[in-house]
C-alpha beads as a LAMMPS data file, in Angstrom:
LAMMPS data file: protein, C-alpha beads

149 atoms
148 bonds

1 atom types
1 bond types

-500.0 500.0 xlo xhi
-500.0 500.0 ylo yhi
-500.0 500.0 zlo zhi

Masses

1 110.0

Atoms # bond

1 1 1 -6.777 14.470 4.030
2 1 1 -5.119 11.318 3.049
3 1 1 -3.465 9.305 5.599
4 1 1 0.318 7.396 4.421
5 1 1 1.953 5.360 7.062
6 1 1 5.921 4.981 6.466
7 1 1 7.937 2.311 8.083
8 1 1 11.443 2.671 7.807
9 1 1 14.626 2.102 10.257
10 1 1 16.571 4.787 9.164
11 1 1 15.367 8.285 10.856
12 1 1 16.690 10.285 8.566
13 1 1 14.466 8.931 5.823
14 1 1 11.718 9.179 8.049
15 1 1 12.411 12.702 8.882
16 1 1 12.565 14.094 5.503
17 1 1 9.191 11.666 3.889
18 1 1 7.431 13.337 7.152
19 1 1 8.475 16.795 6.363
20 1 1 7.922 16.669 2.544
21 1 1 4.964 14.788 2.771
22 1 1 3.196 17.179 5.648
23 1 1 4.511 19.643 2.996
24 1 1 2.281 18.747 0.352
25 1 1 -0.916 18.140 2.635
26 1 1 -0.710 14.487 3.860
27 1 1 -0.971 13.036 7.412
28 1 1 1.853 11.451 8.318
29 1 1 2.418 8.605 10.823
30 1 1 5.914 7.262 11.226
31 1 1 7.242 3.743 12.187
32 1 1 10.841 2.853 12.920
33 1 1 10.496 -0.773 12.485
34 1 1 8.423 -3.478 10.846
35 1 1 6.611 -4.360 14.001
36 1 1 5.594 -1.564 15.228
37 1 1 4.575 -0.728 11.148
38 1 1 2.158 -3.109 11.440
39 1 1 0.367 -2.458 14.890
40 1 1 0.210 1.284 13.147
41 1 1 -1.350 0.542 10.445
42 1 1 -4.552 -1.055 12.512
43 1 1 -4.290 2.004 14.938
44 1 1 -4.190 4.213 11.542
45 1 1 -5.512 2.703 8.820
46 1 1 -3.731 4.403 6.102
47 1 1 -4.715 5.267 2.882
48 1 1 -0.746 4.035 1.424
49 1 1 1.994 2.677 3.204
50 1 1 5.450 3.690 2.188
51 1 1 7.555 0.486 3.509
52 1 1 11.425 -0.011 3.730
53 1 1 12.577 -3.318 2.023
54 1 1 15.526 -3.553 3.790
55 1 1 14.758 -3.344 8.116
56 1 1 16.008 -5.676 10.939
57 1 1 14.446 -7.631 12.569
58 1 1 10.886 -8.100 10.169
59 1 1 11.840 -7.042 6.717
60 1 1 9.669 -5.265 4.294
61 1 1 9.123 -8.713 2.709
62 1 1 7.980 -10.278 5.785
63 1 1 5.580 -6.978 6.753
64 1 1 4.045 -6.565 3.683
65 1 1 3.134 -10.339 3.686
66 1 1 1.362 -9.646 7.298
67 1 1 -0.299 -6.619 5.686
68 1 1 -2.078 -8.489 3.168
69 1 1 -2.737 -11.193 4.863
70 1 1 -4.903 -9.533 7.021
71 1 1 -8.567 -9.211 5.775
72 1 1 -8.902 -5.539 7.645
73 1 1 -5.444 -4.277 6.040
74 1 1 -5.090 -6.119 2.651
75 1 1 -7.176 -3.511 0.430
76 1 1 -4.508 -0.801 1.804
77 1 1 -1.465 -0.139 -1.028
78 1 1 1.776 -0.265 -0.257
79 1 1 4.731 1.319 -2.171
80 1 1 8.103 -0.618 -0.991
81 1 1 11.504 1.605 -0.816
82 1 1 14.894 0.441 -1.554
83 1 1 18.392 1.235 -1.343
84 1 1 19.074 -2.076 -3.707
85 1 1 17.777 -1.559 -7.242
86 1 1 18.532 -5.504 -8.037
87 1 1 15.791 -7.425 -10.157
88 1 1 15.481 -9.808 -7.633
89 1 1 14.820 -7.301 -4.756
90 1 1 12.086 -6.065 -6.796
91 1 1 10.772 -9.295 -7.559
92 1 1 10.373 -10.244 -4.068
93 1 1 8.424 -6.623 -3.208
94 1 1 6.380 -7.204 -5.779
95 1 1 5.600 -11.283 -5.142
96 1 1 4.587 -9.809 -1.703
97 1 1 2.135 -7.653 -2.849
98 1 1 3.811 -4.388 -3.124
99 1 1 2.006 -2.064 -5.623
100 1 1 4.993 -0.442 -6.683
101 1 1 8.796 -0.280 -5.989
102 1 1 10.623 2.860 -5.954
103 1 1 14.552 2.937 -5.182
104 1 1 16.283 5.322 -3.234
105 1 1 16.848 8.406 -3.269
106 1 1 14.132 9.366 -4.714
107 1 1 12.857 12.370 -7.210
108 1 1 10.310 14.157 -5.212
109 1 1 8.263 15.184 -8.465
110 1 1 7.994 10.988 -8.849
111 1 1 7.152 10.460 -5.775
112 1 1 4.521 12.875 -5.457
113 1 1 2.815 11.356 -8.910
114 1 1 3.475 7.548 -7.274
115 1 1 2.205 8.170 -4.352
116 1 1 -0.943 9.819 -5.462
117 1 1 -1.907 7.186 -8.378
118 1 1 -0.836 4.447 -5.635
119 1 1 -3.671 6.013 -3.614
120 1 1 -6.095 6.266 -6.217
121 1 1 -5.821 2.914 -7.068
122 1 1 -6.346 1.441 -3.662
123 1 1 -9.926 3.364 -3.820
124 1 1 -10.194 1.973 -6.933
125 1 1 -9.483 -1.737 -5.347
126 1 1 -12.041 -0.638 -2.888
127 1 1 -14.877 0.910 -4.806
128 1 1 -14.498 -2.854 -7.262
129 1 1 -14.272 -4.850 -4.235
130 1 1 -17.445 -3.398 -3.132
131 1 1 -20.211 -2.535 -5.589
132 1 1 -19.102 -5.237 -8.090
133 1 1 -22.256 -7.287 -8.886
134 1 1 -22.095 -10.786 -7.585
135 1 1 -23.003 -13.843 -9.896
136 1 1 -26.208 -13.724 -8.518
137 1 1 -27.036 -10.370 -9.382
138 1 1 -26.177 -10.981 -13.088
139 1 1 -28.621 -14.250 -13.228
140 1 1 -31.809 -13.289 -15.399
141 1 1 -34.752 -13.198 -12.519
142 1 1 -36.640 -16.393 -11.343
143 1 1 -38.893 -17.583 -14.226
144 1 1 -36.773 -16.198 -16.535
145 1 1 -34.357 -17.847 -18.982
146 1 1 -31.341 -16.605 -20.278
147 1 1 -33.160 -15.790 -23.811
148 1 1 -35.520 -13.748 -22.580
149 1 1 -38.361 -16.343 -22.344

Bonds

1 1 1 2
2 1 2 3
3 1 3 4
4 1 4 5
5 1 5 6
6 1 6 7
7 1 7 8
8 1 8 9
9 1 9 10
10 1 10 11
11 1 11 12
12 1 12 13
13 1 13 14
14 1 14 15
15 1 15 16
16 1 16 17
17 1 17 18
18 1 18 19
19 1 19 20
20 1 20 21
21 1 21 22
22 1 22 23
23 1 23 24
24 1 24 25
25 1 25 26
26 1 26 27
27 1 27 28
28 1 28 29
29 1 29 30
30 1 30 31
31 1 31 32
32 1 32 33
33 1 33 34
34 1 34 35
35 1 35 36
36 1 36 37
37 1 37 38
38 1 38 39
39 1 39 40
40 1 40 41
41 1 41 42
42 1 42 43
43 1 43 44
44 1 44 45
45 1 45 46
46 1 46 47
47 1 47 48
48 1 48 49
49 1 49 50
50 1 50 51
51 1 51 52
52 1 52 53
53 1 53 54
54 1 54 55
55 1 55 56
56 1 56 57
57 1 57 58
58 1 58 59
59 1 59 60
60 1 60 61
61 1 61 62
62 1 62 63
63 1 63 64
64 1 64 65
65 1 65 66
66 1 66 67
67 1 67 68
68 1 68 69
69 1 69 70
70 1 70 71
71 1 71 72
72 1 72 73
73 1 73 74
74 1 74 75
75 1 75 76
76 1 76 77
77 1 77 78
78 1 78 79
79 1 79 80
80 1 80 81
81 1 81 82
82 1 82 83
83 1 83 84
84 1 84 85
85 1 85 86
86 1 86 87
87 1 87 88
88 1 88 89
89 1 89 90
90 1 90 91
91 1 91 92
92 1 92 93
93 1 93 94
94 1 94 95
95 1 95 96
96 1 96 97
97 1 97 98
98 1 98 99
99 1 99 100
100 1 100 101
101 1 101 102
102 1 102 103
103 1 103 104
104 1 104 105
105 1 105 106
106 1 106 107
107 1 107 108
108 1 108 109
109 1 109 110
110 1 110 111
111 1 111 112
112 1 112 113
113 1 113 114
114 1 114 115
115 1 115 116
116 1 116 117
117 1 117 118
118 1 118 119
119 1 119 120
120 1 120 121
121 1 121 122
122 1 122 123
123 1 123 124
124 1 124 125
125 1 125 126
126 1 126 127
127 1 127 128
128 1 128 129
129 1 129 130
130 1 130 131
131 1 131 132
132 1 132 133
133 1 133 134
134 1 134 135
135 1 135 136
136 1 136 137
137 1 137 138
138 1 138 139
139 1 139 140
140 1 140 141
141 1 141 142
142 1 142 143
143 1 143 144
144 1 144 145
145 1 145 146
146 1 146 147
147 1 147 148
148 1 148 149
């Protein structure tokens, strides 16, 4: 069962993500601030985090920032929420390192799709970051040159 971790300071949004996520067969933990997002997500370890853009005291800016910044939470995606669908707030989600940006209120059939290629493409991230070759691996063997003799 995949794992999403929202963060958001407004309960009611956390209420209904919780219920229509557990809904459709996720596990749900909930945050109600940006702090206490990101000592979740190392208790967690998500597969997505859905993350409010707009929070007091540590925005979803400043959060998502912290997320990736951190070697043991960076490969985890993170889908930012906002009320404000302004260029600039999406510029600064994305700049981040927000995978995608999706503006309240949102259309559950969307979200559903979102969220699940927004999890597929962090095991993507994962799977690359993994068993990609390394230079060395792609150098002809000792003895060898690069023409074959």
């Amino acid at each position: 069962m995949d794992r999403i971790l929202i963060i958001d300071d407004t309960a009611s949004v956390l209420a209904a993500l919780d219920y229509f996520l557990k809904s459709i067969g996720y596990d749900v933990a909930l945050a109600g601030n940006g702090r206490n997002g990101l000592q979740l997500a190392a208790e967690f370890y998500p597969d997505l985090i859905l993350l409010d853009l707009e929070m007091p005291l540590m925005n979803g800016v400043a959060v998502c920032r912290a997320l990736k910044g951190d070697p043991a939470l960076a490969r985890i995606p993170v889908m930012m929420m906002t009320g404000q669908a302004t260029q600039e707030a999406r510029r600064q989600a994305l700049a981040a390192g927000a995978l995608v940006v999706m503006t309240k209120p949102f259309d559950l059939e969307v979200l559903q799709a979102t969220i699940t290629s927004s999890i597929a493409s962090g095991r993507v991230a994962i799977v690359a970051a993994t068993d990609a070759p390394s230079a060395a691996d792609l150098l002809p063997p000792a003895g060898l040159s690069a023409s074959g003799g």
